[in-house]
C-alpha positions as CSV (number, residue, x, y, z in Angstrom):
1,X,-33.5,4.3,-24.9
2,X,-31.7,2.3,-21.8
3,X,-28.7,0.5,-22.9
4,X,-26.3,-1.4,-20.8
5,X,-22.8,-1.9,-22.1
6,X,-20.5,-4.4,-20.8
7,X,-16.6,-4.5,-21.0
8,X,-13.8,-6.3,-19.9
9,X,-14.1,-9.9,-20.1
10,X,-11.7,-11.8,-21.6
11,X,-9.2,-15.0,-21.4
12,X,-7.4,-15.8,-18.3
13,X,-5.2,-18.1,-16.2
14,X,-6.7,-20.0,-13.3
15,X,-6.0,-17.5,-10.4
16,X,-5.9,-14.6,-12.6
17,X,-7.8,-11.7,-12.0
18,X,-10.6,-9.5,-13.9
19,X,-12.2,-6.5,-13.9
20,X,-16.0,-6.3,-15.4
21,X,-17.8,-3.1,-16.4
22,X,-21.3,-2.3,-17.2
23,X,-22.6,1.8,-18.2
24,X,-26.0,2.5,-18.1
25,X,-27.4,5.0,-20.0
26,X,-31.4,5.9,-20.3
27,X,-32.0,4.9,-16.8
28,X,-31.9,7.0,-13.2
29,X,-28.8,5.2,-12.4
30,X,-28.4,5.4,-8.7
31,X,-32.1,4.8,-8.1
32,X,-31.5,1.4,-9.7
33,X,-30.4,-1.9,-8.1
34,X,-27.4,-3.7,-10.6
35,X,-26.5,-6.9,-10.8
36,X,-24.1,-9.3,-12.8
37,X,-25.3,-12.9,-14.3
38,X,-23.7,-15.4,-15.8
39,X,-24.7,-18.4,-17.8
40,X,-22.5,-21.2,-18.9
41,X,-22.4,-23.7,-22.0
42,X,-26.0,-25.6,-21.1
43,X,-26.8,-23.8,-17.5
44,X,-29.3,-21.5,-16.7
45,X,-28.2,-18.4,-16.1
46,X,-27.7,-17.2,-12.3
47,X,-27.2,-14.1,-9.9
48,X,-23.8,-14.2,-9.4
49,X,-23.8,-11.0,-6.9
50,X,-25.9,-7.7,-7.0
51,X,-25.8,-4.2,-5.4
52,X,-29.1,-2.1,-4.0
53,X,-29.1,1.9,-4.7
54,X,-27.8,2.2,-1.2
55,X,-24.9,0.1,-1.5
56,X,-25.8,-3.2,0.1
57,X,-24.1,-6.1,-1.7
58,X,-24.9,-9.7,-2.0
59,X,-23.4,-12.7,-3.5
60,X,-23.7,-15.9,-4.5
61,X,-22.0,-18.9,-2.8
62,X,-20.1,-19.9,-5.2
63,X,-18.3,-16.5,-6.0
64,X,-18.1,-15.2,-1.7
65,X,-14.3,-13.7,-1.2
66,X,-13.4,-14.1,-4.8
67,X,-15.7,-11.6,-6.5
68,X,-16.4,-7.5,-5.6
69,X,-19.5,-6.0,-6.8
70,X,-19.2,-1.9,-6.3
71,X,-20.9,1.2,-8.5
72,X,-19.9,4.5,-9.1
73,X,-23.1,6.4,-9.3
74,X,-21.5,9.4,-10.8
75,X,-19.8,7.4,-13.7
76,X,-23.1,5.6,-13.8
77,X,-21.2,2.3,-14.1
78,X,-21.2,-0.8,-11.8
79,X,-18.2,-2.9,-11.3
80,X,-17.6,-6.7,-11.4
81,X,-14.1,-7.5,-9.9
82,X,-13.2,-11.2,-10.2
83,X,-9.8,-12.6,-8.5
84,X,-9.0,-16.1,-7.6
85,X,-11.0,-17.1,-11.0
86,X,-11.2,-20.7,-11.6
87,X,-12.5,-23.0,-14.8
88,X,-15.8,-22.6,-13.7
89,X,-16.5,-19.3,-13.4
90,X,-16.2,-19.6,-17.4
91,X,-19.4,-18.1,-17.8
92,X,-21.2,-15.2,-20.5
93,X,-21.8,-12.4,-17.9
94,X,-24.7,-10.2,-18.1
95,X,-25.2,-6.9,-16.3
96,X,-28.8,-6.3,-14.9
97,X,-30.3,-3.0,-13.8
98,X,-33.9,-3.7,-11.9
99,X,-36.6,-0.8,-10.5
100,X,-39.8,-2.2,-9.7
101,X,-41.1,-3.6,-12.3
102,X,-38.5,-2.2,-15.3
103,X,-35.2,-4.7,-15.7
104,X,-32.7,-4.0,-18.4
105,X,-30.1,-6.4,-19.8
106,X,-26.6,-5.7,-21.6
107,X,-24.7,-7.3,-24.4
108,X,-22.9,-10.2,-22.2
109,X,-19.2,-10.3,-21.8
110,X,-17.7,-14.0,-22.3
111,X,-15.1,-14.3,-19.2
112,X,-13.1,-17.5,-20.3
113,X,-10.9,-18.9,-17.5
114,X,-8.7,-21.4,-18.8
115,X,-4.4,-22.9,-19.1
């Protein structure tokens, strides 16, 4: 049974910092590509950045040298950190894990950024 559990989101100032995780469990982890998406109040919901089994990172233009996107393969556990936030990165957050044609989906994690 794959499950992906996500933790770590949360109220917080504009400017504040956060730190999202998301373990995997049922799945070959580090053969996996992970990604985190969010969808706000009446949006679809959208790649904010991803990470391949070898490392390679990308990012959506909204989120570039605000958000990190790293994985421990050994903690099987990818990481969402999220500085600079602003009101509209106020978003649910959903961890993705994708191999061919199997994709997973956690929980969500609200991430509320207001004052």
């Amino acid at each position: 049974q794959v499950q992906l559990v996500e933790s770590g989101g949360g109220l917080v100032q504009p400017g504040g910092s956060l730190r999202l995780s998301c373990a995997a469990s049922g799945i070959i982890f580090s053969a996996y590509r992970m990604g985190w998406y969010r969808q706000a109040p009446g949006k679809q919901r959208e790649l904010v950045a991803s990470i391949s089994n070898v490392g390679s990172t990308d990012y959506t233009n909204s989120v570039k040298g605000r958000f990190t996107i790293s994985r421990d393969n050994a903690k099987n556990t990818v990481y969402l950190q999220m500085n600079s936030l602003k009101p509209e990165d106020t978003a649910v957050y959903y961890c993705n894990s994708m191999y061919g044609s199997a994709t997973y989906w956690g929980q969500g994690t609200q991430v509320t950024v207001s004052s």
